[in-house]
C-alpha positions as a Markdown table, in Angstrom:
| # | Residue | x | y | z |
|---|---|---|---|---|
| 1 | Unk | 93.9 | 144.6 | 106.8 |
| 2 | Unk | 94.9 | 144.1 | 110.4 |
| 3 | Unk | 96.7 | 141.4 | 112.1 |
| 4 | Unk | 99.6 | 139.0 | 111.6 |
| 5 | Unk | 101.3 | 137.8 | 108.7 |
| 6 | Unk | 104.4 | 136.3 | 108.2 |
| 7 | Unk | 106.8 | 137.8 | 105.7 |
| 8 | Unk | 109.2 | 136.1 | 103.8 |
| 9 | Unk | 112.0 | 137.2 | 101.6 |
| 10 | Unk | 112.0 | 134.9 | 98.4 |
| 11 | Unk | 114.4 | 134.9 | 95.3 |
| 12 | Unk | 112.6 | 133.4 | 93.2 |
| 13 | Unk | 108.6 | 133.4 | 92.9 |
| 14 | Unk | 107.1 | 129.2 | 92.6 |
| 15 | Unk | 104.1 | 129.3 | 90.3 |
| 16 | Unk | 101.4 | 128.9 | 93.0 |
| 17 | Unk | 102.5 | 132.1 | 94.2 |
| 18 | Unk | 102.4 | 133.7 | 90.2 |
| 19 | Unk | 99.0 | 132.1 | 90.0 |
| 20 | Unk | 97.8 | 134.0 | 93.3 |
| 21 | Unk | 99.7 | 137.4 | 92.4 |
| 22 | Unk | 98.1 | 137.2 | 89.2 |
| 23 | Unk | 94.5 | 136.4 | 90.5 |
| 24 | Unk | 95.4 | 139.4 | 93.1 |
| 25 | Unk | 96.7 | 142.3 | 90.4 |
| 26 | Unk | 93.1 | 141.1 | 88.2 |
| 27 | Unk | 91.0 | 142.0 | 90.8 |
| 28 | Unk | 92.6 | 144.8 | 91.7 |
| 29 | Unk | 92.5 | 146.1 | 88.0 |
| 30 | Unk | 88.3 | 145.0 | 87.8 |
| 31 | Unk | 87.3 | 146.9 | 91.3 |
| 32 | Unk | 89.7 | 149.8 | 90.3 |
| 33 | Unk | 89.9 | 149.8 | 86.4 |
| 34 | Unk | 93.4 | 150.2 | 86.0 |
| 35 | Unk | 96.4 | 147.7 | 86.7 |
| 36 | Unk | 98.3 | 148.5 | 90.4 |
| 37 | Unk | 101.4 | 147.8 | 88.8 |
| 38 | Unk | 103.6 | 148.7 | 85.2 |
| 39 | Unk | 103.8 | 145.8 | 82.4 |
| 40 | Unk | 107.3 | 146.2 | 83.2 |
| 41 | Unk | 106.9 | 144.9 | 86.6 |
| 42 | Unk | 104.7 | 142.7 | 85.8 |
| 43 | Unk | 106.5 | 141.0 | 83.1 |
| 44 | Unk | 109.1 | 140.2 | 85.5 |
| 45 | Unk | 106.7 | 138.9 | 88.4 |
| 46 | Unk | 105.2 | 136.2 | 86.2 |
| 47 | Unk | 108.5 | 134.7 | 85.5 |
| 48 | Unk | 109.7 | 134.5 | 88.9 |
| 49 | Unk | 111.3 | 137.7 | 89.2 |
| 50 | Unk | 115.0 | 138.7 | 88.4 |
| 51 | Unk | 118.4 | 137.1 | 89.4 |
| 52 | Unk | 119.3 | 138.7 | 92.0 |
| 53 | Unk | 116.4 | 140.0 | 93.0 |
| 54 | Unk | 114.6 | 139.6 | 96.3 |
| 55 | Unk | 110.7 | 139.9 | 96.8 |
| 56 | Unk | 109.3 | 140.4 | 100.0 |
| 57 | Unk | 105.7 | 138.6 | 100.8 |
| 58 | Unk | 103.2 | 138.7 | 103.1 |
| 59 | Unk | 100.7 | 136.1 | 104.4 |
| 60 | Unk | 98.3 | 135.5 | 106.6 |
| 61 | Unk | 97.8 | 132.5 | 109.1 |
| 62 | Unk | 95.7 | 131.1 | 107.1 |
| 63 | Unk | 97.6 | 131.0 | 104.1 |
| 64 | Unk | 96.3 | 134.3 | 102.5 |
């Protein structure tokens, strides 16, 4: 993955971005058969994250 993205530094996740996370980590876990990241972790992503917590993300241009 070369190029440009814009990163951003987020408290809190919205659900569009849990709904593309999620799509993300699933086919990650099908092409390599096992998930990139614990249930712990995970349990927290899909609620928004933590208080307090920060989570850095990367798109591209487009909005990838």
């Amino acid at each position: 993955m070369t190029g440009t993205y814009a990163v951003e530094a987020l408290p809190r996740l919205d659900d569009d971005l849990i709904a593309c996370l999620s799509a993300l980590i699933e086919r990650v876990t099908d092409h390599d058969g096992m998930r990139p990241i614990s249930e712990h972790v995970w349990l927290h992503l899909k609620r928004g994250g933590d208080a307090g917590g920060l989570h850095l993300v990367a798109r591209r241009p487009d909005g990838g």
